[in-house]
C-alpha positions in Angstrom: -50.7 26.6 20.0 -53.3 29.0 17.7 -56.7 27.3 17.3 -57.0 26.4 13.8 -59.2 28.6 11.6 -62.6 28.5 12.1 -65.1 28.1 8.3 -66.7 31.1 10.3 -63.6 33.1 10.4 -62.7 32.5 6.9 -66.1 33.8 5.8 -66.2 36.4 7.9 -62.9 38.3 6.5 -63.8 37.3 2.7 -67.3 39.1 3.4 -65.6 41.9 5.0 -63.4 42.0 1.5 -66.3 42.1 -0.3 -68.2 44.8 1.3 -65.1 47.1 1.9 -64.5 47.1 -2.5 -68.2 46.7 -3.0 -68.7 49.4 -1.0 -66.1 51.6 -2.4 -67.4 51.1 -6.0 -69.5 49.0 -7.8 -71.4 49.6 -11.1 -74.6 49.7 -9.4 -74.8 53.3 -8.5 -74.4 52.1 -4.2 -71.2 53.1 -3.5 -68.6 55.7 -1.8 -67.9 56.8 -5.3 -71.5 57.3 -6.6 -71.9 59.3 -2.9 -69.3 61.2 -1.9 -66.3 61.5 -4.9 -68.5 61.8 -8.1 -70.9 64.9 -6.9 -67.9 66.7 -5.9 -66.9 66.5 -9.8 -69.6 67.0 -11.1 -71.0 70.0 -8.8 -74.6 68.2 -7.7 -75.6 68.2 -3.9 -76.0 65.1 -2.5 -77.6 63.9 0.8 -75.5 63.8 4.0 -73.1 66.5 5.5 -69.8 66.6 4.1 -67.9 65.9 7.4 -69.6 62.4 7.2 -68.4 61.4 3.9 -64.8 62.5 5.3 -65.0 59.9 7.8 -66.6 57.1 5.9 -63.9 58.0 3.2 -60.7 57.6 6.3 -62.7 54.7 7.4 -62.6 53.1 3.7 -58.9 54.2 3.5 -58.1 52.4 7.0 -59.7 49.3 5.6 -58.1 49.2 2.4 -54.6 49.5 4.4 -55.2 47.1 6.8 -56.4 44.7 3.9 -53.4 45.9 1.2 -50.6 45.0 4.3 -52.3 41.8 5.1 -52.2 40.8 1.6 -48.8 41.9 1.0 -47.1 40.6 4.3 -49.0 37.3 4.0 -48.6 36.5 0.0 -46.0 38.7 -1.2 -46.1 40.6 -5.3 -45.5 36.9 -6.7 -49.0 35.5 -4.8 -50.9 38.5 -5.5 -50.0 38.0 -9.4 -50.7 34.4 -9.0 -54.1 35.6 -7.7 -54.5 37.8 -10.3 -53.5 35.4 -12.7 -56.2 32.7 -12.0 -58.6 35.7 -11.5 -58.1 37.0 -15.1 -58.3 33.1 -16.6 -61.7 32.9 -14.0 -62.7 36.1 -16.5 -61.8 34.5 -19.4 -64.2 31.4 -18.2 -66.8 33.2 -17.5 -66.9 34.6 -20.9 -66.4 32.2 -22.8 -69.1 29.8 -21.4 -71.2 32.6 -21.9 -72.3 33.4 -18.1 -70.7 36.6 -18.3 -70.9 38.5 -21.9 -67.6 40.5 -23.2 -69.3 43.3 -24.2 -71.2 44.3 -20.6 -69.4 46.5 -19.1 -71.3 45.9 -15.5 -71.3 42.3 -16.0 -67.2 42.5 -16.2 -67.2 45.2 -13.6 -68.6 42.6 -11.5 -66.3 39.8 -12.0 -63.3 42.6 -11.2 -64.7 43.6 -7.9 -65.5 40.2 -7.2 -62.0 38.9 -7.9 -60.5 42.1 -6.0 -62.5 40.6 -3.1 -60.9 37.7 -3.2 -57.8 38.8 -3.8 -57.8 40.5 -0.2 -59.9 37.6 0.9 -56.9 35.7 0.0 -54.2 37.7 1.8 -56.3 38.0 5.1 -56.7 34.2 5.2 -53.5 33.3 3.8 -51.7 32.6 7.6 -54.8 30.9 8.6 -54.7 28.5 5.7 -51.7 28.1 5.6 -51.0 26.6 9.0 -54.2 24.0 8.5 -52.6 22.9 5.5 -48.9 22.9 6.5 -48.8 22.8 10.3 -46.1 25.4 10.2 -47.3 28.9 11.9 -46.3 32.2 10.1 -44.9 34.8 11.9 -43.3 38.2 11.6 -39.9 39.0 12.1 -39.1 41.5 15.2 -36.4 43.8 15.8 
């Protein structure tokens, strides 16, 4: 029988969520995109060799995969809208209590990156979940 899913475990792969689409872009100028893709537009040298923004880039791509699959094997299109949904009405909160104001640009771009996070979040604890709440294991179909 699995061990049930540690809160440890859990937070563990929604942090890693969060760092892998923080660290890919986020409106605070700290990200892949601010270091490696935008000087390449825009011509400007920027610290670091080029063959090491290569790998961090592959290593970003292999994360996103790994976290996409999860997602899509463990909730399907019809969770992730679900997910999306009740991330777009959490938007939609957050403005209109006025924590988060409709016109910031960063403040929104926040709130997306966030709810991305928790999207894959989400779909890597899915299985997990799941099984505490139901009892039932998921697994994958074999040949």
């Amino acid at each position: 029988m699995p061990a049930s899913p540690s809160l440890r475990g859990l937070a563990l792969r929604t942090l890693a969520a969060l760092v892998l689409v923080v660290g890919t872009y986020n409106p605070e100028g700290w990200s892949y995109v601010h270091w490696a893709l935008v000087p390449l537009r825009t011509g400007t040298a920027t610290p670091g060799p080029l063959s090491v923004k290569v790998l961090v880039g592959l290593l970003l791509l292999a994360g996103w995969g790994v976290f996409l699959n999860a997602t899509r094997r463990a909730i399907g299109l019809a969770g992730a809208l679900l997910v999306l949904a009740v991330s777009g009405v959490l938007v939609w909160v957050l403005i209109d209590v006025g924590i988060v104001s409709a016109t910031s640009a960063r403040g929104i771009a926040w709130v997306v990156l966030v709810c991305t996070a928790l999207l894959l979040a989400v779909g890597m604890n899915w299985s997990h979940l799941s099984r505490q709440l139901s009892g039932q294991v998921d697994m994958d179909p074999t040949d």
